[in-house]
Structures are given as C-alpha cells and as structure tokens.
HTML snippet that shows the backbone in 3Dmol.js (N, CA, C, O; Angstrom):
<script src="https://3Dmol.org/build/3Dmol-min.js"></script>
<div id="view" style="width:600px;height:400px;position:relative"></div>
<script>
const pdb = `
ATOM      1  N   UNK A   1     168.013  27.457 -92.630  1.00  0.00           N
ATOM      2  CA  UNK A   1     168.940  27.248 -91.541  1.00  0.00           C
ATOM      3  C   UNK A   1     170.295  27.823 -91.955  1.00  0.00           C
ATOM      4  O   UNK A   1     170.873  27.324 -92.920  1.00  0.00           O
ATOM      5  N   UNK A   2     170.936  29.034 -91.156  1.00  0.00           N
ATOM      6  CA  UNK A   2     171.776  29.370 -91.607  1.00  0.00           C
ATOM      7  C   UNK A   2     173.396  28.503 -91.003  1.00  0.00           C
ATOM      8  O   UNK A   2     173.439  27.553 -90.221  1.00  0.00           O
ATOM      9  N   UNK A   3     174.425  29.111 -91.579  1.00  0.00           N
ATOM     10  CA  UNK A   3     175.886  28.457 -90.737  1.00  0.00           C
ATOM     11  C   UNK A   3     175.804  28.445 -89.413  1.00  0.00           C
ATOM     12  O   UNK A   3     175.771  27.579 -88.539  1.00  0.00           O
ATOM     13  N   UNK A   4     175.772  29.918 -89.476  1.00  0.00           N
ATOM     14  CA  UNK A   4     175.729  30.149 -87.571  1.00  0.00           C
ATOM     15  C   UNK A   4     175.108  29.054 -87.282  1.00  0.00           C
ATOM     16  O   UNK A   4     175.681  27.972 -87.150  1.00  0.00           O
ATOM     17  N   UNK A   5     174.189  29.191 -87.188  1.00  0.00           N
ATOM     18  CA  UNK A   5     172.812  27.964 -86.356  1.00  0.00           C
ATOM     19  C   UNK A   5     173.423  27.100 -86.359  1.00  0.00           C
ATOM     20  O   UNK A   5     173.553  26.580 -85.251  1.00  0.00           O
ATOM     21  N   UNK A   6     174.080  26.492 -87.415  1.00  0.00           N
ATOM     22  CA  UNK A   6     174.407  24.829 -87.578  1.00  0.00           C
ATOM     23  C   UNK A   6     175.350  24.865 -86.777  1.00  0.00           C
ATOM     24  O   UNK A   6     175.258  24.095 -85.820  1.00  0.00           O
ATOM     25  N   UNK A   7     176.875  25.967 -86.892  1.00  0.00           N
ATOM     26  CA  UNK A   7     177.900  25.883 -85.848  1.00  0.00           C
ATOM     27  C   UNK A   7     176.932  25.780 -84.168  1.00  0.00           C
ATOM     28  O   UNK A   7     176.968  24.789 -83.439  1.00  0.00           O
ATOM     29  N   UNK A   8     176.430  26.586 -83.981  1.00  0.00           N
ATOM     30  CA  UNK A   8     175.911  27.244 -82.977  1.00  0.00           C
ATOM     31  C   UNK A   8     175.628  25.504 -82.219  1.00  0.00           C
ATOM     32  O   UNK A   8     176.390  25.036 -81.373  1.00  0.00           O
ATOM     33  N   UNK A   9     174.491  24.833 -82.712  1.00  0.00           N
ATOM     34  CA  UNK A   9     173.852  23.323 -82.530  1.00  0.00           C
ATOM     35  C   UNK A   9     174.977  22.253 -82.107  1.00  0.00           C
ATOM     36  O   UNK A   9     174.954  21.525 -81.115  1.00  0.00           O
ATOM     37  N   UNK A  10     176.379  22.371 -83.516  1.00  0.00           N
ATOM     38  CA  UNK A  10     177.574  21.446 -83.129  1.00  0.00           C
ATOM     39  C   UNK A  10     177.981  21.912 -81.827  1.00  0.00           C
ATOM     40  O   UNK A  10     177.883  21.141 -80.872  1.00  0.00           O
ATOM     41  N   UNK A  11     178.544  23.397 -81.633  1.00  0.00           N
ATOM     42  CA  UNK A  11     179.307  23.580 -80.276  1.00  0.00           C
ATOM     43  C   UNK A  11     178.230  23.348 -79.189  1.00  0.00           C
ATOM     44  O   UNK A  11     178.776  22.963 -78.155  1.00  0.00           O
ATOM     45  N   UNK A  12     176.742  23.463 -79.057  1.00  0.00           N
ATOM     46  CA  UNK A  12     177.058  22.342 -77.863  1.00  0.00           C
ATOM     47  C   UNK A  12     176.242  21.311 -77.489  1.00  0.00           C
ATOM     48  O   UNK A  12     175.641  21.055 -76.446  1.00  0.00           O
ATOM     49  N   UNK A  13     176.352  20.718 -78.656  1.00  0.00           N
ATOM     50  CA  UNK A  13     176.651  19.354 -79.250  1.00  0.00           C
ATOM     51  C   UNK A  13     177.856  18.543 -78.293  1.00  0.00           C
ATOM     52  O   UNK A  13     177.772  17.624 -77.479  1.00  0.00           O
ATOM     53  N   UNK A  14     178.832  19.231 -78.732  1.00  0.00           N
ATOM     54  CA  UNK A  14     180.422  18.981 -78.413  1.00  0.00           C
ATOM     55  C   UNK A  14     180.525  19.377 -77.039  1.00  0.00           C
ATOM     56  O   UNK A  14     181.139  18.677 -76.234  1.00  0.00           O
ATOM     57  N   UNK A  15     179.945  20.494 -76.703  1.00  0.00           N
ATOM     58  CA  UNK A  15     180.149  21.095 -74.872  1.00  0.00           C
ATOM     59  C   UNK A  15     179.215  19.665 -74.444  1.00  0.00           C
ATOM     60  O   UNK A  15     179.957  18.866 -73.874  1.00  0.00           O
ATOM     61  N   UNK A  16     178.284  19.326 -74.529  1.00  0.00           N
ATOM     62  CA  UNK A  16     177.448  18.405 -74.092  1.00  0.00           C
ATOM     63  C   UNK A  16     178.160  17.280 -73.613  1.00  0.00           C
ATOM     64  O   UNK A  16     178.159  16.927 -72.434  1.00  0.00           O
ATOM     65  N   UNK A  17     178.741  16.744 -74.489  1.00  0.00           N
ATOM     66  CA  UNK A  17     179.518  15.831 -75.221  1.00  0.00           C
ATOM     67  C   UNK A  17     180.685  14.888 -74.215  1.00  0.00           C
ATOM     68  O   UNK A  17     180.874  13.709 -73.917  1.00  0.00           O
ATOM     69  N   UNK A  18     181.414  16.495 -73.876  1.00  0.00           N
ATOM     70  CA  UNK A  18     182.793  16.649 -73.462  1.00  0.00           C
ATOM     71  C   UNK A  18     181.961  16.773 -71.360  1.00  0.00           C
ATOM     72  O   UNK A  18     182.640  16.185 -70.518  1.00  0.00           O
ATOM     73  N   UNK A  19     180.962  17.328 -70.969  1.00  0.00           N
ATOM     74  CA  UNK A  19     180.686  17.281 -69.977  1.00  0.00           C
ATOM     75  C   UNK A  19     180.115  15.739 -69.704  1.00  0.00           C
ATOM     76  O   UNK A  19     180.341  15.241 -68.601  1.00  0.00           O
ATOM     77  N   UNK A  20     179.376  14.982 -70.704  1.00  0.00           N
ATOM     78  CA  UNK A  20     179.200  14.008 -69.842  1.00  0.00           C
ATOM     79  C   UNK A  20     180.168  12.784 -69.799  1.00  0.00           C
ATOM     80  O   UNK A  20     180.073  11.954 -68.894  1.00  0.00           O
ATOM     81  N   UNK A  21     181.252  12.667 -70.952  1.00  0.00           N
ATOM     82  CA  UNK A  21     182.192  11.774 -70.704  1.00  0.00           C
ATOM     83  C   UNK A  21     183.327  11.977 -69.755  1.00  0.00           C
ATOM     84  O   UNK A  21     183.964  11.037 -69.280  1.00  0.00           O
ATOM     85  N   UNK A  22     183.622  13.578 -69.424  1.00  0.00           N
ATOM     86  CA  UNK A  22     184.883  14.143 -68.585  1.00  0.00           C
ATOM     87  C   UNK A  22     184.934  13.226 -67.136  1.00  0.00           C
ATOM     88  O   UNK A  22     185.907  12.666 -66.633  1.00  0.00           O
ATOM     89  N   UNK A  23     183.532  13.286 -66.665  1.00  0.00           N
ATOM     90  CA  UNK A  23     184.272  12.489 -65.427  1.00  0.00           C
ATOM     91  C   UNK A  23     184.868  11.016 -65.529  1.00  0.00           C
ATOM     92  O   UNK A  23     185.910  10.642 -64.991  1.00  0.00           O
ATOM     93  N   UNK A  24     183.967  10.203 -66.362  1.00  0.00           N
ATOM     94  CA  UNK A  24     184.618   8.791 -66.829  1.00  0.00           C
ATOM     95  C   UNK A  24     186.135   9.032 -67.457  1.00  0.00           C
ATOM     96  O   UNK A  24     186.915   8.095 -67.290  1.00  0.00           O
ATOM     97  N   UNK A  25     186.503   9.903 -67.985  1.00  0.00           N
ATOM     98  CA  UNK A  25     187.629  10.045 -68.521  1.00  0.00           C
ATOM     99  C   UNK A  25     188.889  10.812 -67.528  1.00  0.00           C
ATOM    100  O   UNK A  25     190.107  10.734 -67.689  1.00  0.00           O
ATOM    101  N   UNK A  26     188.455  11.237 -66.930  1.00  0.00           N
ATOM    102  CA  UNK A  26     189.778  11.750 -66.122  1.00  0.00           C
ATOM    103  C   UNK A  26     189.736  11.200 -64.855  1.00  0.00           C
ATOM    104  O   UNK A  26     190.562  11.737 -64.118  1.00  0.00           O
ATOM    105  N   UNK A  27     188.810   9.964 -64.095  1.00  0.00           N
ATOM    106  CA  UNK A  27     188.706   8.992 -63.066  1.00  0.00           C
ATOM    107  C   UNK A  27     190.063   8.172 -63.964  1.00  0.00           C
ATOM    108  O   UNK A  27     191.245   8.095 -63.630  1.00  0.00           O
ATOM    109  N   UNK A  28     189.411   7.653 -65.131  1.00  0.00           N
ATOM    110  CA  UNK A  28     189.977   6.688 -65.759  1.00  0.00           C
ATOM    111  C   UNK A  28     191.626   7.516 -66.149  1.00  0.00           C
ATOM    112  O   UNK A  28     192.612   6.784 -66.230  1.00  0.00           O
ATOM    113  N   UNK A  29     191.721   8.437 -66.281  1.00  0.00           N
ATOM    114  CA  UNK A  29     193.285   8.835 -66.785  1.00  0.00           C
ATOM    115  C   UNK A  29     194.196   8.623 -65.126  1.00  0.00           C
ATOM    116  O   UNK A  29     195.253   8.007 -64.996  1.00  0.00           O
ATOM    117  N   UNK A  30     193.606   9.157 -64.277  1.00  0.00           N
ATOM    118  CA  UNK A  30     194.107   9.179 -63.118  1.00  0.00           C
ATOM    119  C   UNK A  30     194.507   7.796 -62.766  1.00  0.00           C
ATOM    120  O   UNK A  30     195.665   7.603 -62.396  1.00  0.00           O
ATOM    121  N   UNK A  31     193.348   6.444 -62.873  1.00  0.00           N
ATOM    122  CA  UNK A  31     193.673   5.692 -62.130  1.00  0.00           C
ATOM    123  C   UNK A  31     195.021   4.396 -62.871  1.00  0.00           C
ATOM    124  O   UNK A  31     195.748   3.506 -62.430  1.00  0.00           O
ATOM    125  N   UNK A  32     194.574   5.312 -64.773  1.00  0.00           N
ATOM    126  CA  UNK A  32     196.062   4.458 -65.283  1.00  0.00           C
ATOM    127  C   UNK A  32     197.325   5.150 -64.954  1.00  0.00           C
ATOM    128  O   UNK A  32     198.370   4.619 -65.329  1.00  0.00           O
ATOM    129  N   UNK A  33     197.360   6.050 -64.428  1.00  0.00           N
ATOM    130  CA  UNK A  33     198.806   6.753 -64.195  1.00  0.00           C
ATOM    131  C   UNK A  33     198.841   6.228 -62.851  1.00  0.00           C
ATOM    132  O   UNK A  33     199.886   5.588 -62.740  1.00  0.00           O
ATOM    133  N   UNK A  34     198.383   6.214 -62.115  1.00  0.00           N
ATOM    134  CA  UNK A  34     198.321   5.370 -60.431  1.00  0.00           C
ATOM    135  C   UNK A  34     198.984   3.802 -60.716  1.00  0.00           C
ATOM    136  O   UNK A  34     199.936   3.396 -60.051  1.00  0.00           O
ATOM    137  N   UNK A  35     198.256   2.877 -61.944  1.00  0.00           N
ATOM    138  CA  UNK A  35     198.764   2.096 -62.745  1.00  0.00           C
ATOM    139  C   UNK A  35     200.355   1.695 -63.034  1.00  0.00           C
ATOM    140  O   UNK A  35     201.108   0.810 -62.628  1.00  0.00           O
ATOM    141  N   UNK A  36     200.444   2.619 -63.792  1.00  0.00           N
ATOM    142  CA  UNK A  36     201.710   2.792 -64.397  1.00  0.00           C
ATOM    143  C   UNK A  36     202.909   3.142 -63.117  1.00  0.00           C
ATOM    144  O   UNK A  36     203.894   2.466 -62.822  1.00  0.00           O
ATOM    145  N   UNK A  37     202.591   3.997 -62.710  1.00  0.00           N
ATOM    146  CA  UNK A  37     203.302   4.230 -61.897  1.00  0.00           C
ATOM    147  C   UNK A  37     203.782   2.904 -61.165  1.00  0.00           C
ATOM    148  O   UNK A  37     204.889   2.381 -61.293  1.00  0.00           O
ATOM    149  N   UNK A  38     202.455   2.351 -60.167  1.00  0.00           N
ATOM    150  CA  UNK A  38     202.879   0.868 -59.707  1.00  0.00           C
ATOM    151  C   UNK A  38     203.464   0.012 -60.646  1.00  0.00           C
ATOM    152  O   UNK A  38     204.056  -0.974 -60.208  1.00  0.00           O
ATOM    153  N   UNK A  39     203.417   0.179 -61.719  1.00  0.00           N
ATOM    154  CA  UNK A  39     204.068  -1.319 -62.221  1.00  0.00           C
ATOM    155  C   UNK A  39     205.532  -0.785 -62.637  1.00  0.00           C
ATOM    156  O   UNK A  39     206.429  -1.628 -62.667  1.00  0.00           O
ATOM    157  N   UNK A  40     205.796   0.354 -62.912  1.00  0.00           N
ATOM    158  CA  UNK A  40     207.155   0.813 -62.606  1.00  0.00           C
ATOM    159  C   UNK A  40     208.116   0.552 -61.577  1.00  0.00           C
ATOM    160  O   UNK A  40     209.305   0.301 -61.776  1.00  0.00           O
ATOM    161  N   UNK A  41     207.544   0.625 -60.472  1.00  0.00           N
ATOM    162  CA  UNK A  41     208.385   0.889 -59.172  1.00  0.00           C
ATOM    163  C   UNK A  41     208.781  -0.509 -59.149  1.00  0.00           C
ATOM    164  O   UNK A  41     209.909  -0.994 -59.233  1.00  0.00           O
ATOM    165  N   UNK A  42     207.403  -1.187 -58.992  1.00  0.00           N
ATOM    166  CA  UNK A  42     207.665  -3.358 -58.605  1.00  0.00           C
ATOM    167  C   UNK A  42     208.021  -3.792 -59.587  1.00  0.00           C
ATOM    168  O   UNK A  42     208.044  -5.022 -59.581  1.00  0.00           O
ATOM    169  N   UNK A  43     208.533  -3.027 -61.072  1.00  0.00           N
ATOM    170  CA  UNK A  43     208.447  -4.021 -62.232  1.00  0.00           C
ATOM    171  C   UNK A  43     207.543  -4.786 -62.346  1.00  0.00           C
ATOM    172  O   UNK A  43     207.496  -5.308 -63.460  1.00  0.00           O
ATOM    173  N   UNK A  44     206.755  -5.096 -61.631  1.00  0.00           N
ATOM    174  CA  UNK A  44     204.898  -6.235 -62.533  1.00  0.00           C
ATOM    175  C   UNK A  44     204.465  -5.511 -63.847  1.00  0.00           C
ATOM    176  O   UNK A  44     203.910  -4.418 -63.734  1.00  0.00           O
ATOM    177  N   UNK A  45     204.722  -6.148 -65.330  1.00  0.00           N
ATOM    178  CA  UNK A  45     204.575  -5.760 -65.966  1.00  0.00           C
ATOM    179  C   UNK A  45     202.616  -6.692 -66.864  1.00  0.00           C
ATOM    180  O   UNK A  45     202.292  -6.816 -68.045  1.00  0.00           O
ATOM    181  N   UNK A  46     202.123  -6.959 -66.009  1.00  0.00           N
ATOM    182  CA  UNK A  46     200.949  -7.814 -65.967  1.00  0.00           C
ATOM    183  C   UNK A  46     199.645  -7.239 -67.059  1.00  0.00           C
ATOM    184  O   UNK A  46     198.547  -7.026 -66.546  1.00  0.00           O
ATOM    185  N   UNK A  47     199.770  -7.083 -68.068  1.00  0.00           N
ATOM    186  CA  UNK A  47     198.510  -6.455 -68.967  1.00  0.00           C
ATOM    187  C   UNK A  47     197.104  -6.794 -67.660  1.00  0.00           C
ATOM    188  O   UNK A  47     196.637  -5.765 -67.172  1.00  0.00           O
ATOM    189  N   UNK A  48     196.649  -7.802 -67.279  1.00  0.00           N
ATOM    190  CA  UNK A  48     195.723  -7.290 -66.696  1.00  0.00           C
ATOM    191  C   UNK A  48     195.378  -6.714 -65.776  1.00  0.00           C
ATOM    192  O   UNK A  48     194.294  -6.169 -65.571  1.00  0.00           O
ATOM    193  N   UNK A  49     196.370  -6.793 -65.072  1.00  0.00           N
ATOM    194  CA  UNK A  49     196.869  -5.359 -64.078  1.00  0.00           C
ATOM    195  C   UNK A  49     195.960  -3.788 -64.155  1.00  0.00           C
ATOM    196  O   UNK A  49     195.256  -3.209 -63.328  1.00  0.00           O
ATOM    197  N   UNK A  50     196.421  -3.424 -65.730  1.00  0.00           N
ATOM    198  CA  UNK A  50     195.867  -1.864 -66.552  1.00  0.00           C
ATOM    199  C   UNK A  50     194.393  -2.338 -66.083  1.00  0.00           C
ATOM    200  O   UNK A  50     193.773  -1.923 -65.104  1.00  0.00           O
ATOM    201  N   UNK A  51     193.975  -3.337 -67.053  1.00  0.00           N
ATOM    202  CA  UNK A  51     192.726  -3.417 -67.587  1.00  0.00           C
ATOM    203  C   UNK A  51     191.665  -3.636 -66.902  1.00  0.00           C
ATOM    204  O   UNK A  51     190.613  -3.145 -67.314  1.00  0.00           O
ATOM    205  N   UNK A  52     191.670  -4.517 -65.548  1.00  0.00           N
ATOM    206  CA  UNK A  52     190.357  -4.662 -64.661  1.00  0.00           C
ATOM    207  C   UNK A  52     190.395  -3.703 -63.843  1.00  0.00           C
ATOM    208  O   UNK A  52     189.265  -3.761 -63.358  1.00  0.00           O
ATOM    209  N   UNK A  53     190.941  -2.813 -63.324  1.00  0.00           N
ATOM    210  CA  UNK A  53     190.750  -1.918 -62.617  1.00  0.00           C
ATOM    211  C   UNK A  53     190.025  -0.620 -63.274  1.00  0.00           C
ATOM    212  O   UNK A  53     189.129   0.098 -62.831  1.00  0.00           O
ATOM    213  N   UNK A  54     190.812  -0.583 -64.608  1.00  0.00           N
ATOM    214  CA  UNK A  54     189.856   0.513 -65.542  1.00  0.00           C
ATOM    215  C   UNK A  54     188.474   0.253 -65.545  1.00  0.00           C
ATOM    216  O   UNK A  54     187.604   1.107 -65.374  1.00  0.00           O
ATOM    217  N   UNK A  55     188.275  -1.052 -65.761  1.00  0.00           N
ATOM    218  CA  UNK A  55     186.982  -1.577 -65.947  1.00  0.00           C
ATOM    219  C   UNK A  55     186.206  -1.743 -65.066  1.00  0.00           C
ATOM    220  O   UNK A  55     185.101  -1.968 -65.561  1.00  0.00           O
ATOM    221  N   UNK A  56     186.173  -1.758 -63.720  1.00  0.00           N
ATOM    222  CA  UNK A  56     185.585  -1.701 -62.544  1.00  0.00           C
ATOM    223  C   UNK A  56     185.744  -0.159 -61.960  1.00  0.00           C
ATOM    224  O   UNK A  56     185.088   0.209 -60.986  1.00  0.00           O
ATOM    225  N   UNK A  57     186.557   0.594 -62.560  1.00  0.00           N
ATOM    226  CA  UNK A  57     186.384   2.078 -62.342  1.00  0.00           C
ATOM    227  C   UNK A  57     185.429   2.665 -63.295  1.00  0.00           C
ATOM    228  O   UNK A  57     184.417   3.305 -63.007  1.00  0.00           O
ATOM    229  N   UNK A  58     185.864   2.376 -64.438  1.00  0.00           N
ATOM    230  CA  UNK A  58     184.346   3.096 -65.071  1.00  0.00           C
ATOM    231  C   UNK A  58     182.928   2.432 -65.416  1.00  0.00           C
ATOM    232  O   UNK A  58     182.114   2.795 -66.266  1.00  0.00           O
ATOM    233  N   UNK A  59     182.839   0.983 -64.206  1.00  0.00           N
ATOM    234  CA  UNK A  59     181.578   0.850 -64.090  1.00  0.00           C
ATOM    235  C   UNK A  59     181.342   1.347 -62.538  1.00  0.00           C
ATOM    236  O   UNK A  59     180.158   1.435 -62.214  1.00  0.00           O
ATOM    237  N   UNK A  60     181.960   1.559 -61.907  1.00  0.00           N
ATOM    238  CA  UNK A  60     181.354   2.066 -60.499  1.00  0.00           C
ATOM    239  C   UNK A  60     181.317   3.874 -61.591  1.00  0.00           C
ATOM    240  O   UNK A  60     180.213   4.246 -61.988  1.00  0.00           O
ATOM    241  N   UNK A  61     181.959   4.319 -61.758  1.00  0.00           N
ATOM    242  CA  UNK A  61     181.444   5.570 -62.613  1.00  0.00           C
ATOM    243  C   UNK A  61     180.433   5.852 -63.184  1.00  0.00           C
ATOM    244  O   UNK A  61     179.730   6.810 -62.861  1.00  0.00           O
ATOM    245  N   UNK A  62     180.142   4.929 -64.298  1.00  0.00           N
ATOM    246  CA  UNK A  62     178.912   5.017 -64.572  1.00  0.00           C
ATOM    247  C   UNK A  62     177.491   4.838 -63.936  1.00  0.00           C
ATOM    248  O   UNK A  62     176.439   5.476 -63.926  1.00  0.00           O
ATOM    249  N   UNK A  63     177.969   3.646 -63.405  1.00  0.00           N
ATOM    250  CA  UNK A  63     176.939   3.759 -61.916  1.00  0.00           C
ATOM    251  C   UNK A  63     176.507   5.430 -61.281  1.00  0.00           C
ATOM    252  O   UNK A  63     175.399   5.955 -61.397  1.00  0.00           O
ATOM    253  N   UNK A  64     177.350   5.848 -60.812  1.00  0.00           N
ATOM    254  CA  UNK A  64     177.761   6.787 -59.829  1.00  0.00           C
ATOM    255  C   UNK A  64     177.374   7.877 -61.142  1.00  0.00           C
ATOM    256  O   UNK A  64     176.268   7.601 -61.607  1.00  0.00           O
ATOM    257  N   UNK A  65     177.851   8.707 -61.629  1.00  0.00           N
ATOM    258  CA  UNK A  65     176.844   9.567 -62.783  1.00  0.00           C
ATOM    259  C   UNK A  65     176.211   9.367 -63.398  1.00  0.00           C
ATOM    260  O   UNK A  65     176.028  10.329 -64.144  1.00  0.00           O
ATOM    261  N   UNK A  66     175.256   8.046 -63.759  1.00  0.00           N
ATOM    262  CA  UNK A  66     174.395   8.248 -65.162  1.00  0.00           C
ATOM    263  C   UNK A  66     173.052   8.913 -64.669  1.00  0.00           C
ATOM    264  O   UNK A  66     172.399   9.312 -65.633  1.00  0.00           O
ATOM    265  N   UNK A  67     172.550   9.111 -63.660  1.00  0.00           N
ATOM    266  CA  UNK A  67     171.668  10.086 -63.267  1.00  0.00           C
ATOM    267  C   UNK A  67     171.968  11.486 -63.636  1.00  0.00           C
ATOM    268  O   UNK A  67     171.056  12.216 -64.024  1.00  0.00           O
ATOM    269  N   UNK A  68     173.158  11.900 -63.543  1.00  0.00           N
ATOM    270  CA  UNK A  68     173.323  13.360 -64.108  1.00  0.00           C
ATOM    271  C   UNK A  68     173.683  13.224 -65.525  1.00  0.00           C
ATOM    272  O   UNK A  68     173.388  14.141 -66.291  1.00  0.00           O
ATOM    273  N   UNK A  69     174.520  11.780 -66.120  1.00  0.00           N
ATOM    274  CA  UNK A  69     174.457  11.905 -67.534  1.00  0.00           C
ATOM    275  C   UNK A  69     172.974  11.729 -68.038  1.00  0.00           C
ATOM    276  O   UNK A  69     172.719  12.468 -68.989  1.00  0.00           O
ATOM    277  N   UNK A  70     172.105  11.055 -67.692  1.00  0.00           N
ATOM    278  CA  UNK A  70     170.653  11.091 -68.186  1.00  0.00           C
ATOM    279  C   UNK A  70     170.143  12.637 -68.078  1.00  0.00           C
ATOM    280  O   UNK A  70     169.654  13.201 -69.057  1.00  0.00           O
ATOM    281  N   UNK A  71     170.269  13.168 -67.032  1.00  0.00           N
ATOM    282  CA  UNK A  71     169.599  14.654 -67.161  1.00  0.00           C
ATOM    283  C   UNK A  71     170.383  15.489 -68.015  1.00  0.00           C
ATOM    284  O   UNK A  71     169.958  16.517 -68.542  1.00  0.00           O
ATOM    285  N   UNK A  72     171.255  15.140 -68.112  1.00  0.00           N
ATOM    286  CA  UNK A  72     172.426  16.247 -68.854  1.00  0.00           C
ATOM    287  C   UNK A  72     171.613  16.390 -69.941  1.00  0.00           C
ATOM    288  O   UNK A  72     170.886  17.337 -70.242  1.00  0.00           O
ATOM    289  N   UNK A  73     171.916  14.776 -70.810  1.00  0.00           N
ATOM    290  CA  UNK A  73     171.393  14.530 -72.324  1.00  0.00           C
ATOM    291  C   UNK A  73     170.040  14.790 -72.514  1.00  0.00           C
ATOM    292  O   UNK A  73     169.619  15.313 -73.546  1.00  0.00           O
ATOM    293  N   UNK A  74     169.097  14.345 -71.268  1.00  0.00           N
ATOM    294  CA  UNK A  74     167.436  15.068 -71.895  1.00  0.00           C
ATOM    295  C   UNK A  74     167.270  16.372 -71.977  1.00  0.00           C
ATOM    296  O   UNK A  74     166.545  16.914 -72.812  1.00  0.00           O
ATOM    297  N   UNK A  75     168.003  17.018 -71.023  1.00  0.00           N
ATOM    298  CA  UNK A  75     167.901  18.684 -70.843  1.00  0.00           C
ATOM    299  C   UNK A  75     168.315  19.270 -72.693  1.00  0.00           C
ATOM    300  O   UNK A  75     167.830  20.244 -73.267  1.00  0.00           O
ATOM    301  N   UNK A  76     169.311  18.302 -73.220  1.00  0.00           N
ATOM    302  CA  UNK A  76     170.037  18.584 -74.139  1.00  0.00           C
ATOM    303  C   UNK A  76     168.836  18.478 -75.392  1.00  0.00           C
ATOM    304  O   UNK A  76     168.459  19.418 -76.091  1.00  0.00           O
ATOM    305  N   UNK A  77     168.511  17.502 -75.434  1.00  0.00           N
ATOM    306  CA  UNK A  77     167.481  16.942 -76.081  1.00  0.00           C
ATOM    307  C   UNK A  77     166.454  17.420 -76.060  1.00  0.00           C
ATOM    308  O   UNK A  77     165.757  17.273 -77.064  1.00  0.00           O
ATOM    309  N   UNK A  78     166.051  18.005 -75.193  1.00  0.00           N
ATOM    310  CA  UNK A  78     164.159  18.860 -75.104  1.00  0.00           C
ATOM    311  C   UNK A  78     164.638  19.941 -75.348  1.00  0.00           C
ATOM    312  O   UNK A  78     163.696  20.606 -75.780  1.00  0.00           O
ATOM    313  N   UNK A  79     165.681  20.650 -75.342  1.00  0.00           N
ATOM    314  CA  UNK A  79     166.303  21.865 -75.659  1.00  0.00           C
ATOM    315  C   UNK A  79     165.984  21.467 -77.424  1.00  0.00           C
ATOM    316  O   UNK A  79     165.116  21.982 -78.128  1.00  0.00           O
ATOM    317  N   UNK A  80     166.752  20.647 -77.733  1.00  0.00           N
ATOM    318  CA  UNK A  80     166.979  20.780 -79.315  1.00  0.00           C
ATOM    319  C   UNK A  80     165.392  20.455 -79.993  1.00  0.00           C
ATOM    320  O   UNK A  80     164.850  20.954 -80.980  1.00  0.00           O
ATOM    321  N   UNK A  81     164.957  19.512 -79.122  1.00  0.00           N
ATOM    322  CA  UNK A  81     163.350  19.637 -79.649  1.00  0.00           C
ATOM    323  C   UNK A  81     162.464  21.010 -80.115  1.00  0.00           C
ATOM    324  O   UNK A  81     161.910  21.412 -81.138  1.00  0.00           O
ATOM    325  N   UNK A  82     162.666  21.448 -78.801  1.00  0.00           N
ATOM    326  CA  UNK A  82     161.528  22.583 -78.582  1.00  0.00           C
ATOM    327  C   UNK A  82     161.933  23.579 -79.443  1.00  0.00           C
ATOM    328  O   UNK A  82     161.095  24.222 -80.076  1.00  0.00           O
ATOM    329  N   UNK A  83     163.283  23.815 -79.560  1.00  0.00           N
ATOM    330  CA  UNK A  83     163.710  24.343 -80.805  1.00  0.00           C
ATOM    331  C   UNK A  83     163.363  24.022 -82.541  1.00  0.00           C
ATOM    332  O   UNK A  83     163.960  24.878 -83.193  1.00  0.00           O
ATOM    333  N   UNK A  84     162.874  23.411 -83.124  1.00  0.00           N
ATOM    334  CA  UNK A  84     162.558  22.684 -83.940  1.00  0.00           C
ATOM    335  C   UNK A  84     161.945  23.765 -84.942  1.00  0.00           C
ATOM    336  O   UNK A  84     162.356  23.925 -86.091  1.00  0.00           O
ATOM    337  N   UNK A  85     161.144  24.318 -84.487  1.00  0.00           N
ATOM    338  CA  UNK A  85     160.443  25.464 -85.290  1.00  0.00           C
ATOM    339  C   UNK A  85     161.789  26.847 -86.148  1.00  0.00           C
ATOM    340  O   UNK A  85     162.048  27.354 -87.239  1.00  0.00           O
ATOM    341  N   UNK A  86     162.316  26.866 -84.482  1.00  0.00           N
ATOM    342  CA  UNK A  86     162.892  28.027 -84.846  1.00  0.00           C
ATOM    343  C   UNK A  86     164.324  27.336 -85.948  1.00  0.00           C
ATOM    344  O   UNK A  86     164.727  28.125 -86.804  1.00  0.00           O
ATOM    345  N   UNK A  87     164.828  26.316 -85.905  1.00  0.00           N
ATOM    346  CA  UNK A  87     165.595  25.762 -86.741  1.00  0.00           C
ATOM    347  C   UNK A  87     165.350  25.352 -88.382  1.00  0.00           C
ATOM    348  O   UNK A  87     166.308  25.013 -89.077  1.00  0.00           O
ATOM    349  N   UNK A  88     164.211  25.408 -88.827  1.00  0.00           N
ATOM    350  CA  UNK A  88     162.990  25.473 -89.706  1.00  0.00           C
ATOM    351  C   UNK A  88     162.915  26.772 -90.506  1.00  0.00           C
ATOM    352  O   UNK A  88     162.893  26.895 -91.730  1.00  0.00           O
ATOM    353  N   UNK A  89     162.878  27.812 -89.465  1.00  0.00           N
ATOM    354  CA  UNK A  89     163.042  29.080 -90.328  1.00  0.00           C
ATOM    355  C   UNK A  89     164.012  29.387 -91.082  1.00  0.00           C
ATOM    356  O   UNK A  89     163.994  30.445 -91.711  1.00  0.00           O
TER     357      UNK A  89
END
`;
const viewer = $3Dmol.createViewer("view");
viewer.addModel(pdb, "pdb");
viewer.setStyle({}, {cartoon: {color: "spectrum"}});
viewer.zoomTo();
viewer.render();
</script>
C-alpha cells in the first residue's frame, strides 16, 4: 500500500465526512446566530434559550437527512470494501 493510496482513502474519508455533517452544522450555525442575535436586541440573556432550540434543530435534522446520511456512508463503505483487493497490492 503505497502513500498516495493511504492519502487518496483519508481525503475522502474527510470529503465523506464533511458532506454528511454540513447540513447539521450550518442549520445549527444559522439558527445560533438567529439566537444571539435575539438575545442581543431583548437583552434575555437565558443559557437555555441557545440550547433547546439547537437541540430540537438537530433532531428534526437528523430526522430529516439520515436517509441520505445512511446512503452516503454505505455507498462509502461498499466502495472501500470492494476495494480491498486492490488496497492489498
């Protein structure tokens, strides 16, 4: 198994990676700056304010993509399988 290969496997590893957390993560960046913002304007400075809304956003999220995160990761996965031989050489 040479470098290449191994880089080759990490990057997309990492592309994989970065596609199936992006939507949970930039729902969730959006809706703390929506956040912040409100508790600026009214002064409510309420910690749980941030926190249940994150948390009911990235479970309706996950809800709402883990059908494409499941296909993402098997596609990813039978890819790296079926490869197996040629990673061997």
């Amino acid at each position: 198994m040479s470098h290449d290969l191994i880089i080759q496997i990490f990057r997309e590893t990492l592309k994989t990676m970065l596609f199936i957390i992006s939507p949970v993560l930039l729902l969730t960046l959006i809706i703390g700056l929506a956040i912040s913002i409100f508790q600026a304007v009214t002064q409510i400075h309420e910690m749980t304010l941030v926190f249940v809304p994150k948390i009911l956003l990235i479970i309706v999220c996950l809800i709402f993509f883990f059908p494409w995160m499941i296909n993402m990761l098997t596609g990813f996965t039978i890819e790296l399988i079926t490869n197996i031989p040629v990673y061997v050489r």
